[in-house]
KOLGU-693117 format. One record per residue (C-alpha): chain; y, x, z. Coordinates in nm, 2 decimals, padded with zeros to 4 digits. Example, Ala and Ser with C-alpha at 12.3 -4.5 7.8 and 13.67 -1.06 7.14 Angstrom:
<sites>
   mise        Y        X        Z
      A   -00.45    01.23    00.78
      A   -00.11    01.37    00.71
</sites>
This chain:
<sites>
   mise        Y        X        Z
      A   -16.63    22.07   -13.91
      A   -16.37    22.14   -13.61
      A   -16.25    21.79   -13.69
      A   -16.57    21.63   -13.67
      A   -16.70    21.81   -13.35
      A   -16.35    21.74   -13.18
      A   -16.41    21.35   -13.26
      A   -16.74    21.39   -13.15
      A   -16.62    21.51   -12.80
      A   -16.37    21.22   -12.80
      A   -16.70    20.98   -12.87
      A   -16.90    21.19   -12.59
      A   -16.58    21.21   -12.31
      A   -16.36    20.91   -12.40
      A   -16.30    20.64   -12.11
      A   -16.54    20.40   -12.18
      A   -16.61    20.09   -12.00
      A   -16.49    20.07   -11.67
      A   -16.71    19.96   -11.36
      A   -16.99    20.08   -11.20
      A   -17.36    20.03   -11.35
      A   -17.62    19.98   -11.05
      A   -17.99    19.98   -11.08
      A   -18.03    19.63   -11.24
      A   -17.78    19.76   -11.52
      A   -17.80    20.15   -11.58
      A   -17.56    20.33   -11.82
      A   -17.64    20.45   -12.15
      A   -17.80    20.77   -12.19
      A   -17.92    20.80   -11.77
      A   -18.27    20.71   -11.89
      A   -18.25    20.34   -11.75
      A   -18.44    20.20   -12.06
      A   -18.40    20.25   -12.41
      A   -18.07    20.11   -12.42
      A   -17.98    20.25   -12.04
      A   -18.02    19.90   -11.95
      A   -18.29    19.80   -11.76
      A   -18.42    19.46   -11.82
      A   -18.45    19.17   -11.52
      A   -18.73    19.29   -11.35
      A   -18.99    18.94   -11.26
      A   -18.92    18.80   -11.60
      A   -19.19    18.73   -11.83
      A   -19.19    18.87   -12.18
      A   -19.29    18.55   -12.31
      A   -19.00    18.33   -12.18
      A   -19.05    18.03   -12.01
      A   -19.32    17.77   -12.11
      A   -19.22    17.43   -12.08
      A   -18.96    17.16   -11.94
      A   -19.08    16.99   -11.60
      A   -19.09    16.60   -11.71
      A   -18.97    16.52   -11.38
      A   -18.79    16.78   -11.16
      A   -19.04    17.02   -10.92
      A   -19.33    16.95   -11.19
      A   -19.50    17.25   -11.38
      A   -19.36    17.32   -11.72
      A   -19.59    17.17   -11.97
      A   -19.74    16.94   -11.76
      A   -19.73    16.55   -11.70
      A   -19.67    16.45   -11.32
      A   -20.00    16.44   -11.16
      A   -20.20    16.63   -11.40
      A   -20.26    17.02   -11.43
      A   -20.20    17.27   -11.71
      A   -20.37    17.25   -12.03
      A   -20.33    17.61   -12.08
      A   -20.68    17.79   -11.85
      A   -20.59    18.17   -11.76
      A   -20.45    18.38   -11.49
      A   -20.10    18.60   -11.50
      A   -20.14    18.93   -11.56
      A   -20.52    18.95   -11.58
      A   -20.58    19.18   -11.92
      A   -20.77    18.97   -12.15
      A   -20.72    18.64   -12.05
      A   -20.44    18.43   -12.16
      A   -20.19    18.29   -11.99
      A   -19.84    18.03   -11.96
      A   -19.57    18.22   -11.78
      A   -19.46    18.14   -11.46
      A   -19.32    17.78   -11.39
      A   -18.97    17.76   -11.40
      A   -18.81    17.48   -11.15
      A   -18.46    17.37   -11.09
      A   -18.36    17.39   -10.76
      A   -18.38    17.78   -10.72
      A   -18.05    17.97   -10.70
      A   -17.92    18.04   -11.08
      A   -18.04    18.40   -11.20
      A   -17.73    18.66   -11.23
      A   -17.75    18.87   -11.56
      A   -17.80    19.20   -11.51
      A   -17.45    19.48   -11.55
      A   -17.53    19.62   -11.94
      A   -17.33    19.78   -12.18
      A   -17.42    19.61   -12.51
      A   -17.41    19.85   -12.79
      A   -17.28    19.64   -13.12
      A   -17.45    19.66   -13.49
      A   -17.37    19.70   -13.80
      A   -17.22    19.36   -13.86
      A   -17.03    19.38   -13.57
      A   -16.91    19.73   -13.61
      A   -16.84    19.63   -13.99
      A   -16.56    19.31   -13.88
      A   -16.46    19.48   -13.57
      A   -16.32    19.75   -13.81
      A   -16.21    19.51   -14.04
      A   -15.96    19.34   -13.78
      A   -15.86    19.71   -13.71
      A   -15.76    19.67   -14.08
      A   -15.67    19.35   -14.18
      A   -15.55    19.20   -13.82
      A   -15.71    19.02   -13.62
      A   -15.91    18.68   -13.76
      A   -15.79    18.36   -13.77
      A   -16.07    18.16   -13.84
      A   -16.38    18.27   -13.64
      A   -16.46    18.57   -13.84
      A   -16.47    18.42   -14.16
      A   -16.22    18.58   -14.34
      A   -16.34    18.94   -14.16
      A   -16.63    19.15   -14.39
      A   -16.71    19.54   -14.38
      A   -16.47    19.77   -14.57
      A   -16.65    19.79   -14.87
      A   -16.81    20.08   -14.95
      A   -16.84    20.18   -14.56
      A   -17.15    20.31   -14.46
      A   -17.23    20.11   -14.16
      A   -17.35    20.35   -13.85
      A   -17.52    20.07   -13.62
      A   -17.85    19.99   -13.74
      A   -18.07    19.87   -13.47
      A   -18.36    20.11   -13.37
      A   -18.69    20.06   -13.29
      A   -18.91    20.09   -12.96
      A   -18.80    19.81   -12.80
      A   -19.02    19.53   -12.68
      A   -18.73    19.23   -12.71
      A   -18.86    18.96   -12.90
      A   -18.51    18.94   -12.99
      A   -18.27    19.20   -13.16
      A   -17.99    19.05   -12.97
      A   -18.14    19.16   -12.65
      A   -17.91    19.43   -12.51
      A   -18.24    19.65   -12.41
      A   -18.26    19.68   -12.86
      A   -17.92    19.83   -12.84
      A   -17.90    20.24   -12.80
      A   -17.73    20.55   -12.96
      A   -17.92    20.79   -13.05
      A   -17.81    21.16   -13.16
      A   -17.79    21.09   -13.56
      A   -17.66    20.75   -13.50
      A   -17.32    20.93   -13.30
      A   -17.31    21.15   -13.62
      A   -17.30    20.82   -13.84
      A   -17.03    20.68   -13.60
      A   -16.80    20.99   -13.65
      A   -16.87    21.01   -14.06
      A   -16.76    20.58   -14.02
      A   -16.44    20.66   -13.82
      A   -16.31    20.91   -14.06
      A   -16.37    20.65   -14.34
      A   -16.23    20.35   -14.18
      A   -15.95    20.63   -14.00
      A   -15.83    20.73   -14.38
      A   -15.83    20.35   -14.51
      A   -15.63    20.32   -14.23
      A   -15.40    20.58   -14.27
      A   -15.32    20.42   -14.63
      A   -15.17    20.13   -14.48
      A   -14.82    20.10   -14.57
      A   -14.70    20.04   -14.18
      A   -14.90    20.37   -14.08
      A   -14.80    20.57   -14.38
      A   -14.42    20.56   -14.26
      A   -14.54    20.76   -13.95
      A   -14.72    20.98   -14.12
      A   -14.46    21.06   -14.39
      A   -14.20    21.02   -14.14
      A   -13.97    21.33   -14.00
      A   -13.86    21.19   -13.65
      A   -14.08    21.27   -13.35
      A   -14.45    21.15   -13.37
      A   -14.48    21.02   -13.02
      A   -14.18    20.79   -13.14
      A   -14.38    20.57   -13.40
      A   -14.76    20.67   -13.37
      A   -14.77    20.55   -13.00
      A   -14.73    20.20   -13.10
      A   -14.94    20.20   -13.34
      A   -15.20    20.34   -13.13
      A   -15.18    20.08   -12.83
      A   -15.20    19.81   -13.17
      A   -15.48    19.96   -13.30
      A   -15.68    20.00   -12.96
      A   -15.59    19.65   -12.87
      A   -15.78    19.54   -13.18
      A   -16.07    19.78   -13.19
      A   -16.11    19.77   -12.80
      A   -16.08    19.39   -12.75
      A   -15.86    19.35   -12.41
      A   -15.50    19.46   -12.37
      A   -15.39    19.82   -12.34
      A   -15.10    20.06   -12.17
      A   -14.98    20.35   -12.26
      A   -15.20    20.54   -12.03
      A   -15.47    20.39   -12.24
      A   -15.38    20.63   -12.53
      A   -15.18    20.89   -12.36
      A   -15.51    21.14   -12.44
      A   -15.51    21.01   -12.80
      A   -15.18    21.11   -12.85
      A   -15.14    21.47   -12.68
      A   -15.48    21.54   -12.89
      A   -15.26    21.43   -13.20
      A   -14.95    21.62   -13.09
      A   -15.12    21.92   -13.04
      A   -15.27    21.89   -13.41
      A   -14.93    21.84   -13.55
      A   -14.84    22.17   -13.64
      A   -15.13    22.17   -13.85
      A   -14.97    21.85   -14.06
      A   -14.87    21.51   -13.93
      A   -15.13    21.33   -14.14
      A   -15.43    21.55   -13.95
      A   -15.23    21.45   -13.63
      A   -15.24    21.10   -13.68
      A   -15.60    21.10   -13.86
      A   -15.74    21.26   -13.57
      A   -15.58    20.99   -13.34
      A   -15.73    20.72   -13.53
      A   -16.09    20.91   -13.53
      A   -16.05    20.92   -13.13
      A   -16.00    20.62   -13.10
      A   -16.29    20.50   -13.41
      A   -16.55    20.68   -13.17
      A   -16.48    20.57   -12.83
      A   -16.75    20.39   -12.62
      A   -16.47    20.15   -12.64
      A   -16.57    20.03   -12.94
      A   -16.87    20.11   -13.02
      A   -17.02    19.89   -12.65
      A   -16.89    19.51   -12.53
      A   -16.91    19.56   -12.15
      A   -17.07    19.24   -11.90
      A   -16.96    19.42   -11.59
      A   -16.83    19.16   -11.42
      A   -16.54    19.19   -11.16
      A   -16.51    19.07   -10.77
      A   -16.47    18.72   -10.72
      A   -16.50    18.51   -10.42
      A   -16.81    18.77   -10.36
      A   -16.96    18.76   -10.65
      A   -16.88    18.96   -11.00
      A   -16.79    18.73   -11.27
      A   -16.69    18.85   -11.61
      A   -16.37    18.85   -11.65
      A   -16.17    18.67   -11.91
      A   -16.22    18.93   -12.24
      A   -16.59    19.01   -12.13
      A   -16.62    18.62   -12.19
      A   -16.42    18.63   -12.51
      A   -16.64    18.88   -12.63
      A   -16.99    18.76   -12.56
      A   -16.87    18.41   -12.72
      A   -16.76    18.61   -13.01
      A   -16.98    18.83   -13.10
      A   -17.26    18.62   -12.98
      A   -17.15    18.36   -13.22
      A   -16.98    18.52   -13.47
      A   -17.11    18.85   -13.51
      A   -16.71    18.96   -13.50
      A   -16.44    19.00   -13.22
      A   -16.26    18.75   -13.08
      A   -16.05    18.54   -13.33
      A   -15.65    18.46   -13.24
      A   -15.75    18.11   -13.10
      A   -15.99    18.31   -12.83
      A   -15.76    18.60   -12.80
      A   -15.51    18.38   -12.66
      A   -15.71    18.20   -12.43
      A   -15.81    18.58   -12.30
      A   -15.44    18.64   -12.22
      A   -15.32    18.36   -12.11
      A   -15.62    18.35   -11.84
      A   -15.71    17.99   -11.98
      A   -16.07    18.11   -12.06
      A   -16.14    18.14   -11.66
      A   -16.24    17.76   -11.73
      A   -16.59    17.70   -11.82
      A   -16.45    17.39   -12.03
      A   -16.24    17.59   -12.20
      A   -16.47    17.80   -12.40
      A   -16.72    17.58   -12.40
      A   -16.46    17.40   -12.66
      A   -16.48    17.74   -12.85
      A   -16.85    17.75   -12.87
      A   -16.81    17.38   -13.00
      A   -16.56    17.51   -13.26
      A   -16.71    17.82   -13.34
      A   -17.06    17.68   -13.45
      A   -16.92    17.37   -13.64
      A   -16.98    17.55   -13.91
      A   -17.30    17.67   -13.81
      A   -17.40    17.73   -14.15
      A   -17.13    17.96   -14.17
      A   -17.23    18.18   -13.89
      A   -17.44    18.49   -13.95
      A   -17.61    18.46   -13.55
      A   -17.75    18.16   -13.64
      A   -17.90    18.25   -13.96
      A   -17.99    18.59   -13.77
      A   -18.16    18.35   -13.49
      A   -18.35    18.14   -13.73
      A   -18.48    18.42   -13.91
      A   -18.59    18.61   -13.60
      A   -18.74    18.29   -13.44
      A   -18.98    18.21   -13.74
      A   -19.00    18.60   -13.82
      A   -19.03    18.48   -14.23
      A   -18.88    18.83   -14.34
      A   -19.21    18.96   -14.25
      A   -19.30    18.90   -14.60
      A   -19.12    19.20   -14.67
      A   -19.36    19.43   -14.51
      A   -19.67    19.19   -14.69
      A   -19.82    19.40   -14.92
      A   -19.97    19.18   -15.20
      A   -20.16    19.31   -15.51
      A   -20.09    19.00   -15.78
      A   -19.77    19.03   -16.03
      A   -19.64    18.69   -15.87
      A   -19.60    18.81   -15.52
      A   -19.17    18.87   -15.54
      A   -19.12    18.90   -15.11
      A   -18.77    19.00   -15.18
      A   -18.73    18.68   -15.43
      A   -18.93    18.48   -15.14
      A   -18.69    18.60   -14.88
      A   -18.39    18.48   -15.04
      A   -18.57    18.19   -15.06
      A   -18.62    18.12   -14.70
      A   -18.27    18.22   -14.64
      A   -18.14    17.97   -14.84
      A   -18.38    17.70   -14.71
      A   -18.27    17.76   -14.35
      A   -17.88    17.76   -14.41
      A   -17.90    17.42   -14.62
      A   -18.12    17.33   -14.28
      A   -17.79    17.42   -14.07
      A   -17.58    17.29   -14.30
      A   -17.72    16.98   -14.28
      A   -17.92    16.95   -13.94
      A   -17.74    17.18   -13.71
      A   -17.57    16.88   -13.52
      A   -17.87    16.64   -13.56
      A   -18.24    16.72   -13.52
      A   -18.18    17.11   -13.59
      A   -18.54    17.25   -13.49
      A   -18.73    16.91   -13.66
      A   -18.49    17.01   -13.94
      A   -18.61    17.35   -13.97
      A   -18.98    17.22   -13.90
      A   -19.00    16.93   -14.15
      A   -18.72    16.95   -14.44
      A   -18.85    16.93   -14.77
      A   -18.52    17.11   -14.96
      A   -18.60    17.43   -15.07
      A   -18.53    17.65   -15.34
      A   -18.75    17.79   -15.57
      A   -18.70    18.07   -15.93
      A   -18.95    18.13   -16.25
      A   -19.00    18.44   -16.04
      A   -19.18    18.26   -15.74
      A   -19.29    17.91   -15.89
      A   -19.62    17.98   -15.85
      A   -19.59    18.07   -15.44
      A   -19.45    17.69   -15.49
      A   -19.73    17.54   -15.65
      A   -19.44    17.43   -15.93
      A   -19.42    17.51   -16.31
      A   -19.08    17.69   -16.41
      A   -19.06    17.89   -16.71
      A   -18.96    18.30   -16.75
      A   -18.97    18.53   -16.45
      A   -18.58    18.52   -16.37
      A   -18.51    18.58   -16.01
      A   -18.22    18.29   -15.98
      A   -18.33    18.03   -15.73
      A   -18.21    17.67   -15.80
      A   -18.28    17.39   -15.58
      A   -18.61    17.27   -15.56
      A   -18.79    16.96   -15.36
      A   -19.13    17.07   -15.16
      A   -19.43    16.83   -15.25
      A   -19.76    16.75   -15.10
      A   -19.77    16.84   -14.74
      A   -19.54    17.17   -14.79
      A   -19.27    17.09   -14.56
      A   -19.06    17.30   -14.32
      A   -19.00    17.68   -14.27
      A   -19.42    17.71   -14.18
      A   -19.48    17.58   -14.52
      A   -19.24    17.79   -14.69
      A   -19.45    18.12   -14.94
      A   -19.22    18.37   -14.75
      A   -19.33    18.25   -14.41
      A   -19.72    18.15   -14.50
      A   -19.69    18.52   -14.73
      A   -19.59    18.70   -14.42
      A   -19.81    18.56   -14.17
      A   -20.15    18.69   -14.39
      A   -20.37    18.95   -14.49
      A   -20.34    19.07   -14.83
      A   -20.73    19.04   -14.80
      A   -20.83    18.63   -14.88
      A   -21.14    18.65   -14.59
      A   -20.98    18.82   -14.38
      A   -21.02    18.61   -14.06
      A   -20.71    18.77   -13.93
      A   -20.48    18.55   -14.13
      A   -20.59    18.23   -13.89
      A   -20.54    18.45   -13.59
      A   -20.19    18.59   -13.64
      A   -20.09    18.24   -13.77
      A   -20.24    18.11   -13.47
      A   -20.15    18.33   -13.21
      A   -19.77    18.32   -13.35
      A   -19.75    17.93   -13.33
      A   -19.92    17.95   -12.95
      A   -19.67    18.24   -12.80
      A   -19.36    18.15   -13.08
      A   -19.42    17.73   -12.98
      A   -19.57    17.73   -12.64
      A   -19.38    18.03   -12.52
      A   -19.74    18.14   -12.37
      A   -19.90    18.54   -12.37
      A   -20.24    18.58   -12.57
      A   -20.37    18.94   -12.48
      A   -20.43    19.19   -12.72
      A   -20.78    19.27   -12.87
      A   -20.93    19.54   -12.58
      A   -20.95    19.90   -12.70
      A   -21.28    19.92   -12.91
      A   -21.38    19.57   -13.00
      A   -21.41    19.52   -13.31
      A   -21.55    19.19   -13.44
      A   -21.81    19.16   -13.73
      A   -21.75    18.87   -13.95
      A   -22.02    18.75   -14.20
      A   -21.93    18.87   -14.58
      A   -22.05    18.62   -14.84
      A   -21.92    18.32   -14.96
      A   -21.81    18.15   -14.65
      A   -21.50    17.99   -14.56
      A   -21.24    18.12   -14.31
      A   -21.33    17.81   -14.13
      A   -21.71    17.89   -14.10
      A   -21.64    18.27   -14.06
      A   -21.45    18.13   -13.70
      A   -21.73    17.99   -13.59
      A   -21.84    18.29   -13.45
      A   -21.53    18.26   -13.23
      A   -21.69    17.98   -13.05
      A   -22.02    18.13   -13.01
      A   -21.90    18.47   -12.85
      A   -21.80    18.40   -12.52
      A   -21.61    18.67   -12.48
      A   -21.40    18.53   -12.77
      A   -21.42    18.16   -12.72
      A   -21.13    18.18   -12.41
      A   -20.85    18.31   -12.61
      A   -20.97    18.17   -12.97
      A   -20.98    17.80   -12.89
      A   -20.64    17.83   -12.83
      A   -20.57    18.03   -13.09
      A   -20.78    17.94   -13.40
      A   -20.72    17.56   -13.40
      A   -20.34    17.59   -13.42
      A   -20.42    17.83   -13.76
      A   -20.63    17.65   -13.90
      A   -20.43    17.42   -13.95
      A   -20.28    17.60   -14.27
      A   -20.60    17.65   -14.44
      A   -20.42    17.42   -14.70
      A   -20.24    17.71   -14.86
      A   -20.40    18.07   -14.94
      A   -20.27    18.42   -14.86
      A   -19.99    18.39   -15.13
      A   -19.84    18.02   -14.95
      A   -19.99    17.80   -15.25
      A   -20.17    17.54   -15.14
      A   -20.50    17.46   -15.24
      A   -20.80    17.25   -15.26
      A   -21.05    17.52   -15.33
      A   -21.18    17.81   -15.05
      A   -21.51    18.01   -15.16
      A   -21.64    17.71   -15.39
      A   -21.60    17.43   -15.10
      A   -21.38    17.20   -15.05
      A   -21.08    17.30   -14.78
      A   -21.10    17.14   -14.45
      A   -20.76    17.11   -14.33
      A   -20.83    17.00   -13.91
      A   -20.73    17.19   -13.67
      A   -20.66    17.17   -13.30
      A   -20.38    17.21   -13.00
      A   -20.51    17.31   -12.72
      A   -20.29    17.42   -12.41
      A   -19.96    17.27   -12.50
      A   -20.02    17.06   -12.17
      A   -19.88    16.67   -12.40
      A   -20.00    16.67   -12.74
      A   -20.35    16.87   -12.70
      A   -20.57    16.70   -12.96
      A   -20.74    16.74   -13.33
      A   -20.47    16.69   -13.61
      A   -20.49    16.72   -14.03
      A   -20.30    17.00   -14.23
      A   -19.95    17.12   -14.17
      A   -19.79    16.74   -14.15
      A   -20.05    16.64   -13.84
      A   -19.96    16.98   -13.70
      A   -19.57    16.97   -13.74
      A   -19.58    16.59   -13.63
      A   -19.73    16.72   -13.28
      A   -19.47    17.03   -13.25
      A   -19.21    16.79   -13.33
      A   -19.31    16.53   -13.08
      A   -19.42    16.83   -12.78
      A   -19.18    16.84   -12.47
      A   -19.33    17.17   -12.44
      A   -19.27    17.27   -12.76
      A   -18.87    17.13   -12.71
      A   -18.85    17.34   -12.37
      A   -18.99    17.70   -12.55
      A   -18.68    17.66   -12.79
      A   -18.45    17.62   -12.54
      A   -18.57    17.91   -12.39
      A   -18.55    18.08   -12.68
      A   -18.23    17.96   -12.77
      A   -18.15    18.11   -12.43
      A   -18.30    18.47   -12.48
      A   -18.13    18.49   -12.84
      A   -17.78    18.42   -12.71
      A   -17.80    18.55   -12.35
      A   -17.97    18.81   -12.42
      A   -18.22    18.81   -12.25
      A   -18.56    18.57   -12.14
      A   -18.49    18.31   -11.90
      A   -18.59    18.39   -11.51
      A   -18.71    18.23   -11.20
      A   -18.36    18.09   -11.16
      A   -18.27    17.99   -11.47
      A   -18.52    17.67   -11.49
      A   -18.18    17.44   -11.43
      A   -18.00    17.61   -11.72
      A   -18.29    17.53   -11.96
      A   -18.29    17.19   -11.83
      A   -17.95    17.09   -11.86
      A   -17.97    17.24   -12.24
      A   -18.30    17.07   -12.35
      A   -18.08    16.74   -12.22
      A   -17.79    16.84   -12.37
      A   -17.96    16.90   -12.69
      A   -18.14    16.58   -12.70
      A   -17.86    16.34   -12.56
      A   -17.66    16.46   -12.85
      A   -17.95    16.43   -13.08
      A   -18.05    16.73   -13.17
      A   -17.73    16.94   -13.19
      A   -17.76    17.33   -13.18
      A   -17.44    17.36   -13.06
      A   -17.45    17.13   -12.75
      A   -17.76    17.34   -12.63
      A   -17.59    17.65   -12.64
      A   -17.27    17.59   -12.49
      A   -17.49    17.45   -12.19
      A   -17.58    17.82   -12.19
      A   -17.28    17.99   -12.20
      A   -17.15    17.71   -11.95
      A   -17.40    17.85   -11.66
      A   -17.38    18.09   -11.40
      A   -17.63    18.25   -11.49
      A   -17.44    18.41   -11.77
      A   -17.09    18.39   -11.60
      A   -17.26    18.63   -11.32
      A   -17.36    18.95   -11.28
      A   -17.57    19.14   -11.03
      A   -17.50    19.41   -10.82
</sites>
């Protein structure tokens, strides 16, 4: 135990990032935020609505013509489209923030501790196995995104969990045949475990190091020597396996011509881990020391590289997943035999990364929208509509049919998105209400304290249930634009198999966009709904945004609209390529700056 609470001090006292945190940053553990980041104040948690068609017109909006979308900011009860965003403002500065890594992170930071540093974008980089992983993200956080650094925080057991990590990974370590020699050694300890110290810290703290960098990592081990020199060196390598060093990626920024830009490793980092979920590989590294990454075009040619692969590249599985929210099929709690969310999961998993694989440079979000290769098992057939035999769990490759297409027609995502109750009218409102603020980046306000709708029971449909919707007027402002985008999936029941067949009737499968500002209008089943997402500008400027939030880490501001703008262009001059739109991102000062 003295071991563990003086590597606990270490973690608590170490230097950790250098540079002062002002009020639009914080620290972690002052109280500014969950994360001791405080977010951009002024920016919407919705994002940003749409693309101007023309520059100086309102997002989701033809020139001349007004917003489809009725509803005041900021008024409880009554929906809204966020504030327009225009190009011609000055670009929006990120805020100061530490950025806490996770547990994939943590797991191939370590790794390079171990193995050496990557050579090929974090590929070859994995976990120790059998490490228990300290990072997990916590809860309470409002981020629509996990990447946002406000979902990022340490909490008491979490530091426990990083101490119990670094005396794993420190002992794996100390089995290496380079530090055993030191520890087995009888010269003086300064003499070889002070290299191997700065070599270590260089790898686990991402940006060169001096002596003075370890000077208190070494007089903590040489103090401990008398008690053995493997405890010595152990305890150096804990020290160092706890500091906020590791464990936070800084965006500080340093003085530049006025301003605080990030300097050269803050930038390797953020592409890195932003990208890869790993630190930076060699090719990165040595653009960080040679001073080469300074040029925007220079890592924007690493973004390029680094998501060639995109398949390959646990963020963008991570943003996919997040962005359609299909793993909520986990927490669906289903009654029938059939219902295998785990199975289901996989499922969508492996639907999405054939989608990169195959549309990340071309047409990625139609891809993910309208792609009709999926994967299916005995286990999950029936979620398919599809006739397999046994209940085996292996998923094969499977072709969708009828008008199943896309991740919205996938059983994990139409699963998720349901009550386990067939008429329950909620299923059309949360599928609704997802599409309006997950498509048209738009805020629908929550159902008031106390009101508590009464549906008919009976035999009617879903469809006829709504009606009521339209009746109520103090339901009809929010529901016309929520219930016609849900019923849209009236085509497949609670379990995501379609059907025919609702309460003895015939389904009706219309349903209706209303807001989006360019494709408002009546449409039939999941194709006619999917062929006016794919065809909205609004729609194509609410990924961007999102694009934005997931790698930047956080939603877009007032001065971000000509960041968004140059992506969306980017992203459709190259015809649909992923990676084009984000190094657009990445490529803005809006993430190269900080504010004060």
């Amino acid at each position: 135990m003295r071991g563990l609470g003086l590597a606990a001090v270490f973690f608590l006292a170490a230097p950790a990032c250098t540079g002062d945190i002002d009020a639009s940053g914080g620290t972690p553990g002052t109280g500014a935020g969950p994360s001791g980041v405080k977010p951009p104040g002024g920016t919407p948690p919705g994002g940003v609505g749409s693309a101007p068609s023309t520059p100086g017109t309102m997002p989701g909006t033809i020139p001349g013509t007004t917003p489809g979308v009725p509803g005041v900011p900021g008024v409880p009860g009554v929906p809204s489209m966020p504030p327009a965003l225009k190009c011609g403002q000055p670009p929006t500065a990120s805020p100061r923030r530490f950025w806490r890594l996770d547990d994939d992170q943590y797991g191939k930071t370590v790794a390079a501790a171990v193995k050496g540093r990557s050579g090929v974008a974090n590929d070859d980089l994995a976990a120790p196995t059998g490490l228990k992983l300290p990072l997990g993200l916590v809860g309470g956080s409002a981020a629509k995104f996990s990447t946002v650094a406000s979902s990022r925080h340490v909490l008491p057991l979490d530091a426990e969990d990083i101490v119990i990590a670094a005396s794993d990974v420190a002992d794996r370590l100390i089995a290496d045949p380079s530090i055993a020699a030191c520890v087995n050694g009888t010269g003086p300890l300064r003499a070889c475990l002070e290299p191997l110290l700065l070599q270590k810290a260089e790898l686990l703290f991402r940006r060169p190091v001096v002596a003075a960098d370890v000077a208190h990592y070494l007089a903590a081990a040489e103090e401990a020597a008398p008690g053995g020199r493997r405890e010595a060196v152990g305890l150096a390598l804990r020290a160092l396996l706890v500091s906020p060093r590791l464990v936070f990626r800084t965006e500080v920024g340093v003085e530049q011509g006025g301003r605080l830009r990030l300097d050269a490793f803050e930038v390797a980092d953020a592409l890195s881990y932003s990208l890869t979920d790993g630190p930076p590989d060699q090719a990165l590294w040595a653009d960080a020391k040679s001073g080469a990454l300074a040029q925007p075009a220079v890592f924007g040619g690493h973004v390029t590289r680094l998501l060639a692969a995109a398949e390959k590249r646990a963020s963008v599985r991570k943003f996919v997943r997040e962005l359609f929210r299909y793993d909520e099929v986990i927490a669906a709690n289903k009654p029938q035999k059939f219902h295998k969310p785990e199975t289901l999961l996989q499922e969508a998993d492996l639907f999405a990364q054939n989608v990169m694989r195959t549309s990340a440079h071309k047409d990625f979000f139609k891809g993910l929208l309208t792609s009709r290769s999926g994967f299916a098992s005995p286990a999950t057939a029936q979620n398919y509509n599809a006739t397999m035999t046994g209940t085996a769990t292996t998923s094969q490759p499977f072709t969708f049919t009828g008008e199943r297409q896309g991740l919205l027609g996938h059983p994990a995502w139409l699963s998720g998105h349901s009550e386990a109750d067939p008429a329950e009218p909620l299923t059309i409102i949360g599928r609704g209400r997802y599409l309006y603020e997950r498509f048209l980046c738009a805020k629908a306000p929550d159902l008031p304290i106390g009101v508590i709708p009464s549906f008919p029971k009976g035999t009617q449909t879903l469809r006829e249930k709504m009606v009521l919707h339209k009746k109520d007027p103090t339901c009809a402002g929010c529901h016309r634009l929520l219930d016609g985008m849900g019923l849209g999936f009236e085509g497949f029941d609670e379990y995501g198999r379609m059907r025919d067949v609702e309460a003895g009737k015939p389904v009706v499968r219309t349903g209706e966009v209303v807001g989006s500002g360019d494709v408002d209008g009546m449409y039939e089943g999941l194709q006619g709904l999917t062929d006016k997402l794919t065809a909205s500008q609004a729609v194509a400027s609410c990924m961007a945004a999102q694009t934005f939030e997931f790698f930047i880490g956080r939603a877009p501001g007032d001065g971000d609209g000509c960041t968004v703008l140059a992506a969306q262009k980017g992203y459709q001059d190259s015809g649909g390529d992923l990676a084009a739109m984000v190094k657009a991102f990445f490529e803005s000062d809006g993430f190269l700056y900080r504010t004060r």
